[in-house]
N, C-alpha and C positions, 0 to 999 in steps of 0.2 A: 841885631843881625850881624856875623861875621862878617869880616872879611871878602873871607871866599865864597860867604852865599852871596852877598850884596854884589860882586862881582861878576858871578854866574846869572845872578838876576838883568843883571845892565845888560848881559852878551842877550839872552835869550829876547828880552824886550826889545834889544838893535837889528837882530839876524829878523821878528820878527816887524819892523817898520819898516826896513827893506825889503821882504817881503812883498808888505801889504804896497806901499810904494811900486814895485815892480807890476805891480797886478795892471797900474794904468799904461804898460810899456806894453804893445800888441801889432805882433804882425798882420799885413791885410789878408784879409781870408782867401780862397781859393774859389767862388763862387760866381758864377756867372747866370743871366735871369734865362737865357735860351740858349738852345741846342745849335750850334750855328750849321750852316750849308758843310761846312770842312771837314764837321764832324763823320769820322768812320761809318756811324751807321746809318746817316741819312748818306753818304756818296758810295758806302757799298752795302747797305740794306743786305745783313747779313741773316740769315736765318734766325729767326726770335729764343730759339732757345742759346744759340750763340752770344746774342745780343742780351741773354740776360743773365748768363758766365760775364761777360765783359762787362757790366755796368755794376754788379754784384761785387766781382773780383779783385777789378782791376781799375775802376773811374774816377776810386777815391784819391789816389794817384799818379795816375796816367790822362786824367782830364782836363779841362777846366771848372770841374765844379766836383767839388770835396763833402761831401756829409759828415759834418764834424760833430764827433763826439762831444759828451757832458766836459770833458776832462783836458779839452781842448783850449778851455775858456781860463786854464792854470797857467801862469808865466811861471816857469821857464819851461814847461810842456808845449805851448802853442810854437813858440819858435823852434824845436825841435822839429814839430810836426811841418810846420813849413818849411824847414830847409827838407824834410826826406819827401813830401808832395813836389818839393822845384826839384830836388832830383830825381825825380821818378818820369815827370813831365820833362827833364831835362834827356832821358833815355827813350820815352816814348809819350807821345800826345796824342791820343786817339781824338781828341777836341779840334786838332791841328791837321788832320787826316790827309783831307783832299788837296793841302799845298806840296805835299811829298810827291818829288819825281816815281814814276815806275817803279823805278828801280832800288830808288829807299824801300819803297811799301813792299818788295817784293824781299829784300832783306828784311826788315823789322817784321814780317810774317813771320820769315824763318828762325828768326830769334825767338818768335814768340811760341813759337814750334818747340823749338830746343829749352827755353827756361819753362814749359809747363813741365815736356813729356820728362824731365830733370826733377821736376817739383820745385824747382827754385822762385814759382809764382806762381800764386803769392807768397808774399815772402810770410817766414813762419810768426817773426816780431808782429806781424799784421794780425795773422788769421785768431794767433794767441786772444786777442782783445776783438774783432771782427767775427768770430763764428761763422755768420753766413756767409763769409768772403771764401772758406776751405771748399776746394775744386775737387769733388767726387770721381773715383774711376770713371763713372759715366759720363760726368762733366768733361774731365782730361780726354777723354776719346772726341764727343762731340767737337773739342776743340782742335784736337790734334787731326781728326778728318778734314773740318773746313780749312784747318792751316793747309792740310795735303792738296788740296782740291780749289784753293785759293785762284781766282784771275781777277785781276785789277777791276773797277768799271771806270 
């Protein structure tokens, strides 16, 4: 054997025990066993077709509990995916609902107004890999009416 094959051999076997090594390095998952009181739509029981735009669309990252993909279970993909769920839930927590003053929920409505009727959620990196997470003209209207029509409970 060369050299430089012997050489290229030792990289590819190193890149791949680091790797295989990294696999037991894993962020904790996003998953919680019930729906709590806080949650959105036990404290505003919003219309079921609303409620299932939001849990379809938006739960995987705006909740406490993530449906994680096959591909989720790959280091250095899982900690990706955790840090864009903490930042999602770091913008809004539908799981966290019923602790938000008024006047948050009455803002985070109208953001939620503005980044659908925009298209900007979900985001397109999502729906790319998610499918059933893309929000249909009639979806976006259902939403954008109850955003309109929104009052606290």
């Amino acid at each position: 054997m060369s050299g430089k094959k012997k050489k290229s051999t030792i990289i590819l076997i190193s890149v791949l025990a680091i790797f295989s090594v990294l696999q037991f390095f894993r962020p904790t998952k996003n998953i919680s066993e019930e729906m709590s009181n806080k949650d959105i739509l036990k404290a505003e029981d919003p219309p079921r077709d609303v409620s299932r735009i939001l849990v379809t669309s938006c739960y995987d990252c705006h909740s406490n509990n993530t449906k994680y993909p096959w591909y989720s279970e790959i280091t250095p993909v899982n900690f990706y995916l955790d840090d864009h769920v903490k930042d999602g839930k770091r913008h809004l927590n539908f799981s966290e609902w019923a602790a938000l003053s008024s006047e948050k929920k009455a803002h985070k409505i109208e953001e939620i107004g503005e980044e659908v009727e925009r298209g900007k959620m979900p985001l397109d990196s999502y729906v790319w890999l998610h499918k059933e997470a893309n929000i249909t003209e009639k979806e976006k209207q259902i939403l954008l009416d109850w955003v309109k029509n929104y009052e606290p409970k």
